[in-house]
N, C-alpha and C positions, 0 to 999 in steps of 0.2 A: 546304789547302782554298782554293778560290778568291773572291779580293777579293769577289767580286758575293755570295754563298753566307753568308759570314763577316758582312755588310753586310745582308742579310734577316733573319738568323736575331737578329742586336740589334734589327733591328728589333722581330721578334716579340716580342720578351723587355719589350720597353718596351712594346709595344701590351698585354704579358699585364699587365705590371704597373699599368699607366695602369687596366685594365679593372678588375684588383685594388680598386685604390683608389677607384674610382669605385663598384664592388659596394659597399665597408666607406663609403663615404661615403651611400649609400644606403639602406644597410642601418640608420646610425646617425638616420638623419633619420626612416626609416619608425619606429625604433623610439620615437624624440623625439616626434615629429607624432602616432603612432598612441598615446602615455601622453597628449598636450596635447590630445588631443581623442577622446578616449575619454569614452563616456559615463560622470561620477562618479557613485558614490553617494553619496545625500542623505539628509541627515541632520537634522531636524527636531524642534527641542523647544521644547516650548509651556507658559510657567506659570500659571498661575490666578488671578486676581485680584491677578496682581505691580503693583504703580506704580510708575512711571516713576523715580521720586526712591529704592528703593531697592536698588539698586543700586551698590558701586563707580565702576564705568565712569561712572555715570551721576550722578554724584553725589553720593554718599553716605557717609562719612566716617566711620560710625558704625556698618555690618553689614558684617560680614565676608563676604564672595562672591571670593575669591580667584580660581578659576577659571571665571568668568562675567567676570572682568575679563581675565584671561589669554586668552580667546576673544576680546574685543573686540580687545586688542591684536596678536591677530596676525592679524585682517582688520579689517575696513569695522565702522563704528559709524553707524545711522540715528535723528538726533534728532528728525526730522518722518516715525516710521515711525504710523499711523494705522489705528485699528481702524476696521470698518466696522459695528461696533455696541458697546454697553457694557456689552451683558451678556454671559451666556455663549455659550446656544443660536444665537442671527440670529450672532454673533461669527465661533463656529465654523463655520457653516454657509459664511458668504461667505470664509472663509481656506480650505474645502475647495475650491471652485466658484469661486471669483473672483469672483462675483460677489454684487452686495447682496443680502441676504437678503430685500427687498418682492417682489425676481424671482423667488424659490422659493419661495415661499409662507412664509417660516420668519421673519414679521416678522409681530406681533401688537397688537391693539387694545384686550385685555386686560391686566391691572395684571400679569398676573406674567412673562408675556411669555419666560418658556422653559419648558423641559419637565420637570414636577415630578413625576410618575410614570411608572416601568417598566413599570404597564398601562395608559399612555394608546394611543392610536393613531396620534397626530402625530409626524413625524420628516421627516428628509430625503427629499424623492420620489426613487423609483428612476431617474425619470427627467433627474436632473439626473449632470451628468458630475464627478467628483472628480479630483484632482489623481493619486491613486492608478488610477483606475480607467487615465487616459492613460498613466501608468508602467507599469500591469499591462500594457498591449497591446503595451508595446516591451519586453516581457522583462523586465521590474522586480519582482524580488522586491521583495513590499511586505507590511506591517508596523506595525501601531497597538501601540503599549503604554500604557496608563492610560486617560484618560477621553474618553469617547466624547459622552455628551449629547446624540446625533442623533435618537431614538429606538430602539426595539426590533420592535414588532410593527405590523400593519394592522387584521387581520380576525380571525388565532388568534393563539394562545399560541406556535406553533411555525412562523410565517409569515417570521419574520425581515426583514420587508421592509425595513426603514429598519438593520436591521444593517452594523456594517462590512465584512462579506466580502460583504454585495451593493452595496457601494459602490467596490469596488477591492480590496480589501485582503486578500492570501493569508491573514494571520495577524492575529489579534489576541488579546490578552490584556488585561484590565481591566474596571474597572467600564463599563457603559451611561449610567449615571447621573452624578450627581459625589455632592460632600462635603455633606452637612449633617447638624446636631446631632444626630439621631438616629441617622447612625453611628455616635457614638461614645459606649458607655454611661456613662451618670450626667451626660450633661450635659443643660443646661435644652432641651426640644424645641423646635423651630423651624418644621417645616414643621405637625405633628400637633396641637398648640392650635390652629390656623386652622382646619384640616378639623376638628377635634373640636367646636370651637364652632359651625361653618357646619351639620354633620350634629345636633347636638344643636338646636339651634336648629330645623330641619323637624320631627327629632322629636320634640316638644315641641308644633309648630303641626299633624301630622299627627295625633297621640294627644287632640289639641283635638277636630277635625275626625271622629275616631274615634266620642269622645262622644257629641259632637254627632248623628250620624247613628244611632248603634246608640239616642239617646235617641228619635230622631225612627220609627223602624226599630220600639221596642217598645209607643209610646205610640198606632201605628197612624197618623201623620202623614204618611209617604212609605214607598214598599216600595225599599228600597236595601241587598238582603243582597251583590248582587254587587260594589257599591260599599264597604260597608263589608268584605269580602272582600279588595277590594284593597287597599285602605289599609290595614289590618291588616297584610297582607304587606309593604307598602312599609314601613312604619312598625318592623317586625321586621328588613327588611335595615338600614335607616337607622341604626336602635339596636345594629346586630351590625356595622357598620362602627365606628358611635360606641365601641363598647366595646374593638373590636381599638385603634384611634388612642390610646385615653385609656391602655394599657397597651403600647403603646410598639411594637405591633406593625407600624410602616410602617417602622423599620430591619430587619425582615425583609423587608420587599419590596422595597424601594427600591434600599439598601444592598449590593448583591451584586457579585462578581466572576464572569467569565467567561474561560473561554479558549475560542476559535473561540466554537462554541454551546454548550458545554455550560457549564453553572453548577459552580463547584469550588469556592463560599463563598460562605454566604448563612444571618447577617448578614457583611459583609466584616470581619475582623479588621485595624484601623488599626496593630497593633502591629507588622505584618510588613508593610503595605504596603509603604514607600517600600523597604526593601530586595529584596521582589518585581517592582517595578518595573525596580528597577536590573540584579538579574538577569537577567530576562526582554529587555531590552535588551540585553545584555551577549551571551547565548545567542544572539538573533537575530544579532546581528554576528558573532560567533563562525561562525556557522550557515552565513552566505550572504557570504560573503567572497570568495569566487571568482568572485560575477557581480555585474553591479551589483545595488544593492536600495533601496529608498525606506523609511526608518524613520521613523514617526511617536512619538515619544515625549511623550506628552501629561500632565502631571504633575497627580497631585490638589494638589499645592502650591500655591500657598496660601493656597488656600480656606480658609474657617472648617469646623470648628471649630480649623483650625491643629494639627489630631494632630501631636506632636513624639515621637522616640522618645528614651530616656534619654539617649543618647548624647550631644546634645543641646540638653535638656531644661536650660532655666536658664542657657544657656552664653552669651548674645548681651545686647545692654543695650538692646532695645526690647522685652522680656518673647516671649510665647509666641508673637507673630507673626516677630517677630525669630529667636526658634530655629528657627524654621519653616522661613524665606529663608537660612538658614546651612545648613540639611538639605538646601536645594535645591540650593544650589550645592554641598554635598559630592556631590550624585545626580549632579548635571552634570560632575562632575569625575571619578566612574566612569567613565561611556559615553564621555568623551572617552579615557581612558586605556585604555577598552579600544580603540578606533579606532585610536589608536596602536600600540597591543600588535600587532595583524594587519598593520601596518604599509600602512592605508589613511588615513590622515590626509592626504598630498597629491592625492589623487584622490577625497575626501569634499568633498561642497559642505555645509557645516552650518550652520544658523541659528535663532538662539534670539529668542525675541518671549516677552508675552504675551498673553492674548487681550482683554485691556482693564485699564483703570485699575483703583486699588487701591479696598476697598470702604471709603468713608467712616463708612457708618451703620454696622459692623458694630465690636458691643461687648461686652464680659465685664462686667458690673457696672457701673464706673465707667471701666475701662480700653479703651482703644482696641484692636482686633481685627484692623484692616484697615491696608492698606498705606499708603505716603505717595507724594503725587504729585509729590513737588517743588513747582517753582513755580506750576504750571497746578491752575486753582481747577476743582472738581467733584470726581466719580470713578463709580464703577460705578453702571449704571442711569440715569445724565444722558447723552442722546441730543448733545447736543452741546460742551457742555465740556469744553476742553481735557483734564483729568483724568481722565478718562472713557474718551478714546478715543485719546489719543496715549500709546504704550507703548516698550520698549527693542526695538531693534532690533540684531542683531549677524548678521554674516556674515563666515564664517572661508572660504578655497577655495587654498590655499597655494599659491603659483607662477602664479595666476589673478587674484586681488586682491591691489590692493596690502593692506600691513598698515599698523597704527596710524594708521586714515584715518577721519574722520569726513564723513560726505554732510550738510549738513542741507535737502538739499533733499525736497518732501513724495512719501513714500513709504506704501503700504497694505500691510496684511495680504493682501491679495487678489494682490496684485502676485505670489506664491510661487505661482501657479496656474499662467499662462503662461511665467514663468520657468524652472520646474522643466522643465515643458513641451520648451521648447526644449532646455536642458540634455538631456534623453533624446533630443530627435529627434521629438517628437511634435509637431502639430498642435492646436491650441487650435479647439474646436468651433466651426462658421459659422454654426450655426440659432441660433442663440441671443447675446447680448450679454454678451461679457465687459469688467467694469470694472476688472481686474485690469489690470500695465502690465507686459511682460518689463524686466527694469529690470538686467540682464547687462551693459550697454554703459555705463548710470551705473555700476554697481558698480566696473567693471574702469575708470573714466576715461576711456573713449573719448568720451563725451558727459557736458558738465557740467549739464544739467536733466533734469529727472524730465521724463515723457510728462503728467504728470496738471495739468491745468489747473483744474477742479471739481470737487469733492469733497464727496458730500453724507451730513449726519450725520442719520439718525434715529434715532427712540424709536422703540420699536416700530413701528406704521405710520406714525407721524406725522413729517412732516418738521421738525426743528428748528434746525437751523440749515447753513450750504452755506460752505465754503472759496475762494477764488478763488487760484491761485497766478499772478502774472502775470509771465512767463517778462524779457520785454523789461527790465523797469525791476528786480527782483528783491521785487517788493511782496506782500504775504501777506495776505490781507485775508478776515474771516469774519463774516458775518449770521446773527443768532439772531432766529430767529423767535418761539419758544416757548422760554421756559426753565422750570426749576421754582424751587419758592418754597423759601428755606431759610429754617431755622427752629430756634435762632435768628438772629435777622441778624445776615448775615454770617460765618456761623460752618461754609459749603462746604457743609453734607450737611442731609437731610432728620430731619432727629431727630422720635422719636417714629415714623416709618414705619421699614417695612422697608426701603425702597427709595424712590428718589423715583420718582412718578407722571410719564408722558409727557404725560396728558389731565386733564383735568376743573377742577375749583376748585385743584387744587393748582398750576396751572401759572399762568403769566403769558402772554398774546400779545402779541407787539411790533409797532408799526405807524406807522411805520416799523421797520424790522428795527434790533436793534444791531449795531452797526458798528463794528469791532475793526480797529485796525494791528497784524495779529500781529507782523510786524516789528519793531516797537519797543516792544510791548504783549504778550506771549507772556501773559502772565496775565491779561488781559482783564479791568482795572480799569476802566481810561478809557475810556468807550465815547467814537466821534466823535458829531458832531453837525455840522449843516449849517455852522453858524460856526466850528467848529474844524476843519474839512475842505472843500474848497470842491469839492472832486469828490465831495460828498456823493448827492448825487443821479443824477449820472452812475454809481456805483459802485450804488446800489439799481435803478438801474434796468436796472444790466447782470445783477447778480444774480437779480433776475424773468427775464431773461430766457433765463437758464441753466436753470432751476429749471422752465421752461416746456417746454422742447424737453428734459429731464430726463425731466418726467413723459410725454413724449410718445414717449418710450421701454418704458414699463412697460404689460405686459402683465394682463388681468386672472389667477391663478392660484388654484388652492385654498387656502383659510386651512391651515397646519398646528400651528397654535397658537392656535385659537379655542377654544371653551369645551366644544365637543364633544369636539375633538378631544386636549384633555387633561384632560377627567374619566378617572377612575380607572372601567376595566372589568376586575372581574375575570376575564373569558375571556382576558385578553389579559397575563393579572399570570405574569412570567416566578418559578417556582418550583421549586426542588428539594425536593420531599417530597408531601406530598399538601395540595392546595391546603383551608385557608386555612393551615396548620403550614407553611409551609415553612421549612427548614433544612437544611444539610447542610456538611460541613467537609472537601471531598475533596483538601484541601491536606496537611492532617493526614494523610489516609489514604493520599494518595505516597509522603513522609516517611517514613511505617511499612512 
């Protein structure tokens, strides 16, 4: 063969091979690059009235949470993660939306200030945008398990407006409502004394008023058959409300499980919850493993009345709220191990929070009920104490964050709105003001400050008190404006209320605002004062003026937690059976 011929043909053999390797060299990067930036799925669990301090990870030396500590350790731990309200309702609302709850109407000027009935008509407006609804658009299967608390209906019973699949969400399973004592039989009622005494009480003043006019009606004094007509009748629904409440009939209303819309238990049986819940999670992951999907798993734990199942039951050394927080963290140690099981744990963004501090005032007798906040004084229902609204924060994303890493710089619930956001590929709404911060670039270390500079805590409407983070110096600095009155001194919680009040005689207004180095004050004993601080005034008067161009942000909107909008209508009382008996057990009737 000739030199020239012999001399091309290596050539080629090298150019085949060069091109070889440079295919498998490319081949291995698309397959690298297209796993490291694929959209994850996310993976989302929410407790209930947990605080801060009980937790493992988080300080707690004395509840076993094994696998709530194992998450923390193998990603990011946020010790300045911050709820943008204390209770439940505004809580969840601004962790869905990103934004404050005074912007969606879901921030209230009444004492109870979230939504205590299944046939009220207040809930999340259709028109506000959810974190799910942005994942549904980019192909996200998405996924609510447990408690919802946004509302249910508008106008019917079967309107579903404020429901979660017209908020995003392909699938849901769980209560609408959440926990309280009349779920769970034989314990003392919690919400139905209040309505029993408020309805007893009209009628009582209406069957006065009955009297009075039927005396006036027959003695020939005034002609008022149509009047005493109607109060008659009001006075008959009044007293037919009073007598359902006084026999315990609002855990059939209240109380209920759904899946999608249809009701499949109603009163909800606590004994099977938490292990329905875990399944039900378990299935969806199971389900939708092949594409991405957004799962919200929103736990009734550990709400009062702290339902424990045997298993349990007795096993932990801070009594029935401690069994509670050990049940959660066995629930949290399912769903992770099944994540694992499909073998989607490196390509899961997961993050566990709760939606506010532990509840102080909440008691069994003599014993304590409610969680513990650590060092930070207050807890659930105080608009701005520490205890209240700063909760655990943990974020696991393998190969993405580092692990065994603590942030403490301040971080919100709201912040998972725009975050998740980007992680899909989607766009964060422009009509609208989002206070949420994508906080991706702090997580992974690229940037060492949170975005969030002001940060403002209210009570319901009312603003109580505003954060200052200031980036340059690393200073933390927070004015209360209003606080509430505890009772007795010093002793954190509202005793004798169910809740502490944002407004009225119960509160204090500060004026000058207090003035707190959370820096070196995280528990907010020492307030400053002009002589122990000499940037006292400078420091008030920058916070006026955050607080100004704040409100100069806020739109007027619909109340959806005024007094209208969560009295109880029965047109709107979600039911399985024939309205007022509703019942039905269609869990059971799977099973069989």
């Amino acid at each position: 063969m000739p030199r020239g011929l012999v001399m091309v043909r290596k050539l080629k053999i090298r150019i085949s091979r060069c091109c070889l390797a440079i295919l498998l060299v490319s081949s291995l990067l698309t397959q690298t690059c297209g796993a490291t930036m694929s959209r994850p799925n996310i993976l989302l669990i929410m407790a209930d009235d947990l605080g801060y301090g009980d937790l493992g990870c988080f300080g707690n030396s004395t509840l076993r949470t094994p696998n709530i500590d194992g998450l923390a350790k193998e990603g990011v731990k946020l010790t300045q993660h911050i709820a943008a309200a204390a209770i439940c309702t505004p809580s969840r609302a601004a962790f869905l939306t990103g934004r404050y709850p005074i912007r969606s109407g879901m921030a209230s000027r009444i004492e109870t200030r979230v939504i205590i009935r299944t046939g009220a008509s207040g809930g999340l407006p259709a028109n506000e945008t959810t974190f799910a609804k942005l994942l549904q658009q980019q192909g996200y299967t998405t996924g609510l398990i447990g408690k919802w608390h946004q509302g249910m209906n508008c106008e019917s019973r079967n309107d579903h407006c404020h429901h979660p699949l017209n908020h995003g969400f392909d699938y849901f399973y769980g209560t609408p409502f959440t926990l309280v004592n009349e779920c769970q039989p034989n314990k003392d009622p919690e919400m139905s004394v209040k309505l029993r005494a408020t309805y007893w009480f009209y009628t009582q003043m209406g069957a006065v008023l009955v009297f009075t006019l039927v005396l006036g009606r027959t003695t020939g004094l005034f002609c008022v058959e149509w009047k005493v007509t109607a109060f008659v009748t009001s006075c008959g629904v009044l007293f037919f409300i009073s007598w359902f409440a006084n026999y315990g009939f609002l855990r059939y209303w209240n109380c209920i499980v759904l899946r999608d819309h249809i009701i499949t238990e109603q009163p909800i049986k606590l004994e099977n919850a938490a292990s329905r819940i875990v399944k039900e999670s378990i299935s969806f992951i199971e389900r939708n493993k092949q594409e991405p999907f957004l799962l919200f798993v929103s736990f009734l734990h550990v709400h009062t009345p702290c339902f424990t199942t045997e298993m349990f039951h007795g096993k932990s050394r801070h009594g029935l709220y401690g069994d509670n927080v050990e049940e959660m963290d066995w629930m949290v140690g399912k769903i992770l191990a099944a994540v694992d099981k499909e073998g989607l744990r490196n390509n899961t963004f997961t993050y566990f929070t709760s939606d506010h501090g532990g509840f102080l005032e909440a008691r069994e007798g003599i014993d304590q009920l409610g969680g513990w906040n650590g060092i930070y004084k207050g807890g659930k229902g105080m608009g701005g104490w520490e205890g209240g609204i700063r909760v655990p924060g943990i974020v696991r994303w393998p190969g993405m964050i580092p692990t065994n890493t603590v942030i403490d710089e301040p971080t919100s619930l709201m912040d998972i709105f725009p975050t998740v956001a980007y992680l899909a590929g989607a766009s964060v709404p422009q009509d609208r003001v989002i206070d949420g911060r994508n906080q991706i670039a702090l997580l992974q270390g690229e940037v060492k400050h949170s975005e969030h500079e002001f940060m403002f805590h209210y009570c319901g409407l009312y603003l109580h008190a505003v954060r200052w983070y200031h980036k340059e110096s690393g200073a933390l600095w927070k004015a209360h404006y209003v606080t509430p009155k505890f009772h007795p001194e010093g002793a954190g919680a509202c005793y004798g209320k169910r809740m502490c009040p944002c407004s009225g005689e119960s509160v204090t207004h500060h004026n000058p605002p207090l003035l707190f180095d959370l820096s070196h004050d995280p528990s907010e004993i020492n307030p400053l004062s002009p002589g122990s601080e000499p940037l006292f005034n400078t420091l008030v008067n920058q916070f006026k003026r955050a607080v100004d161009e704040h409100r100069k942000t806020l739109t007027p909107v619909p109340e959806q937690l005024d007094v209208y909008n969560t009295i109880w209508k029965p047109w709107l009382q979600p039911c399985c059976g024939t309205f007022p008996f509703c019942w039905c057990d269609r869990e059971s009737d799977m099973k069989a």
